[in-house]
C-alpha positions in Angstrom: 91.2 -32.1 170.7 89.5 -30.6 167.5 87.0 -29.8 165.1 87.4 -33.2 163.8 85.5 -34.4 167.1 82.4 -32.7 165.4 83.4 -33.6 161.9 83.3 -37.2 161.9 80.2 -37.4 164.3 77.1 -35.4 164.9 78.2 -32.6 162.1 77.1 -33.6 159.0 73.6 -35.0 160.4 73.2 -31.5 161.8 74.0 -29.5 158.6 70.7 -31.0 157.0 69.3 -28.6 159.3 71.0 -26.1 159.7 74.0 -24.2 159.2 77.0 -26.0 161.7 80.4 -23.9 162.1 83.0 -25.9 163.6 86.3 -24.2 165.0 89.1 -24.8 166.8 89.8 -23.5 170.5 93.4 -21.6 171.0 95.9 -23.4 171.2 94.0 -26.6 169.6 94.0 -27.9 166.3 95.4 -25.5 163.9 94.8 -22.5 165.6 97.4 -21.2 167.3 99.3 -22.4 170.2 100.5 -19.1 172.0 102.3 -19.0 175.7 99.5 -16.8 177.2 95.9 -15.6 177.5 94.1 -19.0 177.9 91.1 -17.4 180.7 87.6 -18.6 180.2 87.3 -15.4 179.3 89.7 -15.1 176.0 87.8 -18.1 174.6 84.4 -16.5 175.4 85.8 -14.1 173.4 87.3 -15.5 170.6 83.8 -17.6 170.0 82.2 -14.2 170.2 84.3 -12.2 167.8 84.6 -15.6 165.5 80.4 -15.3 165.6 80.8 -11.3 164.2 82.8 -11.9 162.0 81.1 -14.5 160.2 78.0 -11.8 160.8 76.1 -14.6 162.1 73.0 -12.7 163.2 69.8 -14.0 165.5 70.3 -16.7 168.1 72.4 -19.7 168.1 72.4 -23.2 169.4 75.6 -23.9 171.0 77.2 -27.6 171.1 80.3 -28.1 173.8 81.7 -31.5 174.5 84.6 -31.7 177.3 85.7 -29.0 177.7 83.7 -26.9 175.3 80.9 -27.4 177.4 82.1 -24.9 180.0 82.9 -22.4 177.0 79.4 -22.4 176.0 77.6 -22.7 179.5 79.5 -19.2 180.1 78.9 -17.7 176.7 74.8 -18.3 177.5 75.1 -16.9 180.5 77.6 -13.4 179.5 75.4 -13.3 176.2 72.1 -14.4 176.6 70.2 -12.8 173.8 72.5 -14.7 171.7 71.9 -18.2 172.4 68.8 -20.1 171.8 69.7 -23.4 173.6 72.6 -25.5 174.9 73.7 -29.0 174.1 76.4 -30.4 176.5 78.4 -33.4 175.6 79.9 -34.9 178.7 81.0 -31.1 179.5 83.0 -30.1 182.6 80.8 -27.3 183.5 82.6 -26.9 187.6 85.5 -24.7 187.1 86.6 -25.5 190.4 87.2 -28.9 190.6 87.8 -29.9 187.0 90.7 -27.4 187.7 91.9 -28.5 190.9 91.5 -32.3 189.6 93.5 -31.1 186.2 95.5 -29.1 188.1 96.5 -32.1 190.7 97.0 -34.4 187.9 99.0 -32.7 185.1 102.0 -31.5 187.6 102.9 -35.1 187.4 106.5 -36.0 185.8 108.0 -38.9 184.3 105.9 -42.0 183.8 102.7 -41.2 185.9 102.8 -38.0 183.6 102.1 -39.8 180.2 100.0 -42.4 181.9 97.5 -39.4 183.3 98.0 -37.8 179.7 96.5 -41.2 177.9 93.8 -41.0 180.3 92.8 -37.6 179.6 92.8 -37.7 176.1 91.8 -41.6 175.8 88.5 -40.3 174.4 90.3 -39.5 170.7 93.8 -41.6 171.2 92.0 -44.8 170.2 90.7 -43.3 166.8 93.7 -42.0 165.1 97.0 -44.2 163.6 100.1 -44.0 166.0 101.6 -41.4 164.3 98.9 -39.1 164.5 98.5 -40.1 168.0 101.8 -39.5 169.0 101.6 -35.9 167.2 98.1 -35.0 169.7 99.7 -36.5 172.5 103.2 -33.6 171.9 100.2 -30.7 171.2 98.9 -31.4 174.4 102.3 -31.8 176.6 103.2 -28.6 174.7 99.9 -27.0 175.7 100.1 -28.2 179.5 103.4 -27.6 180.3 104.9 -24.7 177.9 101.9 -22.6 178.2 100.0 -20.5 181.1 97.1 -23.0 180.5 96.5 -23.8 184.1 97.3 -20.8 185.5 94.8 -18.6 183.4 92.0 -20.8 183.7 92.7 -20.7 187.4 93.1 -16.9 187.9 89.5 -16.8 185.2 86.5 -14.8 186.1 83.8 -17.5 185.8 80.1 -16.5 185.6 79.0 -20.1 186.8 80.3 -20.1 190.1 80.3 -23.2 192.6 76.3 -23.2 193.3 75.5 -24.7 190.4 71.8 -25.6 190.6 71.2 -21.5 191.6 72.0 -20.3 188.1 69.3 -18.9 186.1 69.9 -20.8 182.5 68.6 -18.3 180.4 67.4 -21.3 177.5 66.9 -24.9 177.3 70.0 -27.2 177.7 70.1 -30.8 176.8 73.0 -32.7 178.7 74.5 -35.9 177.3 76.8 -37.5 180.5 78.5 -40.2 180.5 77.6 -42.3 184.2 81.4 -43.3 185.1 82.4 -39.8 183.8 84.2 -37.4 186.4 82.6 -34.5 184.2 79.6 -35.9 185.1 80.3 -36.3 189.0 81.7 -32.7 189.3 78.2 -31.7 187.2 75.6 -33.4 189.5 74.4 -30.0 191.4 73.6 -28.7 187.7 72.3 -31.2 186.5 69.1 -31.4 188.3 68.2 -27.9 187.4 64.5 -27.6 185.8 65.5 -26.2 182.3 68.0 -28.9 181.8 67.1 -32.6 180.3 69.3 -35.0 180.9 69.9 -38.2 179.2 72.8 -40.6 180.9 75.0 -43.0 179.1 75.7 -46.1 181.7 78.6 -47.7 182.2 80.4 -45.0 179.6 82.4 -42.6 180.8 84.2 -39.5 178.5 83.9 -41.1 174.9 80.7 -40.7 174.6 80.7 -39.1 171.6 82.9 -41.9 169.7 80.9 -44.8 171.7 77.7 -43.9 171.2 77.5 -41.8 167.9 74.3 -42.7 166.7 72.7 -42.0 169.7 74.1 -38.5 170.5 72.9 -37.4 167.2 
């Protein structure tokens, strides 16, 4: 996905508040798509030299939907004088099996392949005009199979680990799930932890950001 996810939602609502800077992860969007380098860690630190060198100073409140949410669970726990609290949008916040599931899934070929890939990425595919759609859908075969995307993120250094409900959240987090969601599922463990609220979407499952705009802002 991209910044758009943010645009056309909660972004503007936020920015009566406060200052909102929207970006797109490697290899999304228009940044760039290269071969290599896709471990947790490179887009922990590409959010944290994007953050100096806007010279962004005092704490921030970090937003991650999907996968974003992993990205900024392990930012506030590798930096946490820098974040001031957490908002996760359906976020896939176990490594483990969001990878292995991923993982299991996206070796698929032929037909099964670009039915797995709609149901991935049906959260955005219903927005946008076929052509557009068609364009997203060749990003993220391009991404999956002609990068080291899997791999990396395999082979990453994660600060979460697979004890979820041990970690010691060092600010609030508010968590926005989705109940059919297998991000949600894969979260359970976390989600029970006493600095988290947690407010569940039934009967929705990964588009809750597009289903229930209003609400998520």
């Amino acid at each position: 996905d991209n910044l758009s996810s943010g645009y056309f939602t909660f972004a503007h609502a936020m920015s009566e508040l406060t200052d909102v800077l929207l970006y797109d992860l490697r290899g999304h969007g228009k940044s760039a798509q290269p071969s290599t380098r896709y471990r947790i860690e490179d887009h922990i630190h590409d959010l944290s030299a994007l953050i100096e060198h806007l010279q962004i100073e005092g704490k921030i409140h970090l937003i991650g939907c999907s996968f974003g949410g992993l990205i900024a669970l392990e930012f506030a726990l590798r930096y946490p004088a820098q974040v001031h609290s957490l908002v996760l949008i359906d976020g896939h916040i176990n490594p483990t099996r969001f990878l292995d599931q991923l993982t299991l899934d996206l070796r698929a070929t032929g037909e099964t392949r670009a039915q797995l890939i709609g149901q991935h990425f049906q959260h955005w595919l219903h927005r946008d005009r076929t052509r557009k759609r068609m364009r997203l859908i060749q990003r993220a075969e391009t991404l999956i199979y002609q990068t080291s995307l899997l791999e990396d993120l395999k082979t990453s250094e994660s600060a979460i680990g697979d004890v979820l409900k041990n970690i010691q959240l060092p600010c609030p987090m508010l968590a926005l799930y989705g109940s059919r969601s297998d991000a949600y599922a894969s979260a359970l463990d976390m989600l029970t932890h006493p600095s988290v609220t947690l407010h569940l979407f039934e009967e929705s499952a990964h588009a809750i950001l597009w289903e229930h705009t209003e609400e998520v802002i």
